[in-house]
matplotlib code that plots the C-alpha trace (Angstrom):
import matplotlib.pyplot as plt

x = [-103.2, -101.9, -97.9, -98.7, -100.0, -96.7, -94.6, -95.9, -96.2, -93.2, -94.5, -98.1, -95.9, -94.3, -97.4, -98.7, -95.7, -94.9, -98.6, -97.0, -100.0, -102.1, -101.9, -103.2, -104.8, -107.0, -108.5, -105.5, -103.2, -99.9, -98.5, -100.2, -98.6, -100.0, -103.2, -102.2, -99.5, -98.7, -95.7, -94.9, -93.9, -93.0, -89.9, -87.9, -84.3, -82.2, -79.9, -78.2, -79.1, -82.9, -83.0, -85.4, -86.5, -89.9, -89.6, -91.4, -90.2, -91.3, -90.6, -90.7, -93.1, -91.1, -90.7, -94.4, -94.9, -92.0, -93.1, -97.2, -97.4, -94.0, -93.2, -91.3, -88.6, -88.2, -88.4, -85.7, -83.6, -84.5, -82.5, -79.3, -79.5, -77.4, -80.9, -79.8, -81.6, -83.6, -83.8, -86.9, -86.8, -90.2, -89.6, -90.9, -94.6, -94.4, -95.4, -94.1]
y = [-243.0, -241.3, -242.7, -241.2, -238.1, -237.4, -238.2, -235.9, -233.0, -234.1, -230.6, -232.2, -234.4, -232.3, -230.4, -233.7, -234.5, -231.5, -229.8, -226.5, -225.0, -225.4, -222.8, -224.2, -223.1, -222.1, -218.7, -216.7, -213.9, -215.2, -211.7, -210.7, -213.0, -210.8, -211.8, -215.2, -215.8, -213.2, -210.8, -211.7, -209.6, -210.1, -209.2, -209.4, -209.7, -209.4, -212.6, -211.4, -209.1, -210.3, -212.6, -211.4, -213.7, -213.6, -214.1, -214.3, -212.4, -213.9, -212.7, -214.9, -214.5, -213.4, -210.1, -209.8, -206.9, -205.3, -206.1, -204.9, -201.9, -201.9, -201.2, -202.9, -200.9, -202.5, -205.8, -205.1, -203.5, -207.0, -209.4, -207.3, -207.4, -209.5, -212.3, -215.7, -215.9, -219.5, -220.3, -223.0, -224.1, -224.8, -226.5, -226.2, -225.0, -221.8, -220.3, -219.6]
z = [80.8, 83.9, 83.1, 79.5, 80.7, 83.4, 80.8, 78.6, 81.5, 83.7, 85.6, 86.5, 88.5, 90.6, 91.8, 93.2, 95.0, 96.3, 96.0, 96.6, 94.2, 98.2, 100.8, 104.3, 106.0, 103.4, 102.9, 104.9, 103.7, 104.5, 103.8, 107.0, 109.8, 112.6, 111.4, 112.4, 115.1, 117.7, 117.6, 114.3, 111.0, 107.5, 106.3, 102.3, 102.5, 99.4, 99.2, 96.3, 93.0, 91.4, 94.8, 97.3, 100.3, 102.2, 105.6, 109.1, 112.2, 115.5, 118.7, 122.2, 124.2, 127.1, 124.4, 123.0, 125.4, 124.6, 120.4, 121.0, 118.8, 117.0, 113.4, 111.1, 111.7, 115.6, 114.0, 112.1, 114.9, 117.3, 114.7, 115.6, 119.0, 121.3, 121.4, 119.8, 116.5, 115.2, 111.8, 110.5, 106.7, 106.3, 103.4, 99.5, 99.6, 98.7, 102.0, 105.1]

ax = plt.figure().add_subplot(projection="3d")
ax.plot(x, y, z, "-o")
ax.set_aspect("equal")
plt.show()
């Protein structure tokens, strides 16, 4: 019955393989990331028009200091400085 039932919902089969209907761990509000790493702040950029992108700022360690009480606003000024920039593709889960 499960072939039957794929083919019927080809959709059911992507949420198994990809289970990107989960959020781990479980229980957190990924919109807050200060909640959960250190130095860190979420951030939207506009890719293109009706394209808007989450993503996580994180600042080294050797600049958490220098990042403890900061707005978002300081966040965005530290991605234009001279600081080399890494980007991670964390993949297809729906969260970052």
């Amino acid at each position: 019955s499960v072939p039957f039932l794929i083919r019927l919902f080809p959709s059911v089969l992507t949420k198994f393989v990809y289970l990107n209907f989960l959020a781990f761990p479980f229980f957190v509000d990924f919109r807050r990331p200060e909640l959960l790493v250190n130095n860190t702040v979420s951030l939207y950029l506009t890719t293109e028009p009706g394209v808007t992108v989450g993503i996580w700022h994180t600042v080294p360690g050797s600049r958490g200091a220098e990042a403890q009480g900061k707005d978002q606003r300081w966040y965005e000024e530290a991605l234009a400085d001279a600081h080399p920039v890494i980007i991670y593709l964390h993949g297809n889960g729906g969260t970052r």
